[in-house]
N, C-alpha and C positions, 0 to 999 in steps of 0.2 A: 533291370529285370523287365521285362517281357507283361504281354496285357492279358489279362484273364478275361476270356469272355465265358457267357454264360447264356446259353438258349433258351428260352421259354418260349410258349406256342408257335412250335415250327408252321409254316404255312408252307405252297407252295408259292415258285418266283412269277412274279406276273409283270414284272420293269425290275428296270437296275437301276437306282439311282449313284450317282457319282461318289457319293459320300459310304456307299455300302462297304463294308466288309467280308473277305472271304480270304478263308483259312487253307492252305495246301501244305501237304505233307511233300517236302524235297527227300524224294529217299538217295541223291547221294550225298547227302549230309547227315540223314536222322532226324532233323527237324522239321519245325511247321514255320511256316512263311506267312503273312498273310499280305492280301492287294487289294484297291480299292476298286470299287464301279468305273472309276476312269480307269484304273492301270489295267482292266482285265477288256473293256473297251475298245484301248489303243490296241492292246494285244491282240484281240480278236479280227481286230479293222483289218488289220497287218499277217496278220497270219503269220507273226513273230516273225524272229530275228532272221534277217538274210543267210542265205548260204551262198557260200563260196566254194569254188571247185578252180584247180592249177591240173586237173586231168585231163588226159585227151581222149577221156569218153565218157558219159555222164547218161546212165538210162536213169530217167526222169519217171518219182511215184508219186502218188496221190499223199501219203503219209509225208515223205521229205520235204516237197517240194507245190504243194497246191497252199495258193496263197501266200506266198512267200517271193520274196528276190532271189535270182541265181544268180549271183555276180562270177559270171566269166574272168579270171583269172590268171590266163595263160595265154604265153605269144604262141605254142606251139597251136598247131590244129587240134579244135576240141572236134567229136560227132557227139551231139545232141539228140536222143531219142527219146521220143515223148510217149507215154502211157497209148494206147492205144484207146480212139473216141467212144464216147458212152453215151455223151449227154449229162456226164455229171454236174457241168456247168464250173467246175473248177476252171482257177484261173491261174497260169505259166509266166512270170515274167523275168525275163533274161536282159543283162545289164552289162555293156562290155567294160570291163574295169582295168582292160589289156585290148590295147589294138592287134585284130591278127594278124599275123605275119604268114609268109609260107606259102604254104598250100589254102585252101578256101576252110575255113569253120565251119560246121551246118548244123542246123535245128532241122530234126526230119520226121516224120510221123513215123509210128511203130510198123505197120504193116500195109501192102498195096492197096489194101481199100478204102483208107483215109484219107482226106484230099485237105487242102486251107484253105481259106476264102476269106479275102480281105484284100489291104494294102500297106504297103512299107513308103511312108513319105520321105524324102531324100532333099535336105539343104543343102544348095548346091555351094560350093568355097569360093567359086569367081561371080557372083552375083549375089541380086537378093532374092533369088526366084529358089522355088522349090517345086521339086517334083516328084509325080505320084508311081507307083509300080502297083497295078491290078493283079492277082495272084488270073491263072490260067483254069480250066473244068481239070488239068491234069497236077497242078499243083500241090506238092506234098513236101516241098523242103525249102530252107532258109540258108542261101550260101550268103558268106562273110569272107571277105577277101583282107578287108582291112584298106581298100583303095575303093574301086568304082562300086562294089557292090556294100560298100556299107563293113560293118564289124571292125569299126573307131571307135579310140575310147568314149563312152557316155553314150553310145548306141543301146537303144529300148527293144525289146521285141514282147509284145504282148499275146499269149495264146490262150484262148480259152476253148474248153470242151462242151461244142453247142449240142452236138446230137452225137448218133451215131455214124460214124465216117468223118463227120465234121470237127473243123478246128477253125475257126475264128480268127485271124490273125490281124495285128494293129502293129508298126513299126516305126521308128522314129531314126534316122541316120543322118549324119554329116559327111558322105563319099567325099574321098577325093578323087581327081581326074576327072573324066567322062561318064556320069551315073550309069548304070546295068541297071537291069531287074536281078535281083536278089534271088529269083521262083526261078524251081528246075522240078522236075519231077524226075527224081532218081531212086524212090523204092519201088522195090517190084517184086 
């Protein structure tokens, strides 16, 4: 059997401690759950459980996907479209869990007036050098080739929503071949 709690002078929350309790109703079970200060913690930290997508198109929301992993999923070519920039400050990050084959994968802004601004670091295979790709004033998309431009498995793409127009972008790649810049400006 299950714990009976029991309330007395509700306050409001002013800190969490680790050891707290908190009760949730699962409505697709009917029952109450409960989690403690750490498990609601990690939970938060993480913006829960990954998602994974084997589609070859994936428009990207604030509800789905802020805070969360996108584990890329598919050899075929995915297009990636992200929310359009606000300044929410939410955070995008995509994880190739499928090297891509094909034609080029891409992570693209929603509409022409959004641009990225960052870079994608690229570990190069025949050395120990690594090297940087500067996003361009026209920058608005992420191709993945699955060779020089990066989109191997265990490739990171990190986006956050800084302003309006803006998108933040932090990348992490193992290319093979002859590294590329990964930045093309193809919405328009």
């Amino acid at each position: 059997m299950g714990s009976i709690y029991t309330f007395h002078n509700e306050a409001d929350i002013d800190a969490i401690a680790d050891g707290d309790c908190f009760l949730v109703f699962d409505t697709s079970s009917g029952r109450t759950k409960s989690a403690t200060g750490t498990d609601l913690k990690v939970f938060a930290g993480s913006g829960g459980a990954a998602v994974s997508t084997t589609a070859t198109t994936l428009s990207v929301t604030q509800t789905q996907h802020a805070g969360r992993v996108v584990r890329i999923a598919t050899t075929a070519p995915i297009v990636v479209t992200l929310p359009a920039s606000s300044g929410s400050g939410d955070t995008y990050t995509f994880f190739m869990a499928v090297a891509a084959t094909a034609t080029e994968s891409t992570i693209k802004v929603a509409n022409a007036s959004d641009v990225m601004k960052g870079v994608v670091w690229a570990a190069t295979t025949t050395s120990d050098n690594a090297e940087s790709f500067i996003t361009t004033a026209t920058s608005d998309s992420i191709e993945m080739n699955g060779t020089t431009k990066g989109g191997v498995i265990g490739d990171l793409y990190i986006l956050r929503d800084i302003s309006t127009g803006v998108w933040s972008v932090q990348g992490f790649t193992a290319p093979t071949g002859t590294e590329a810049t990964p930045f093309d400006a193809t919405v328009s």
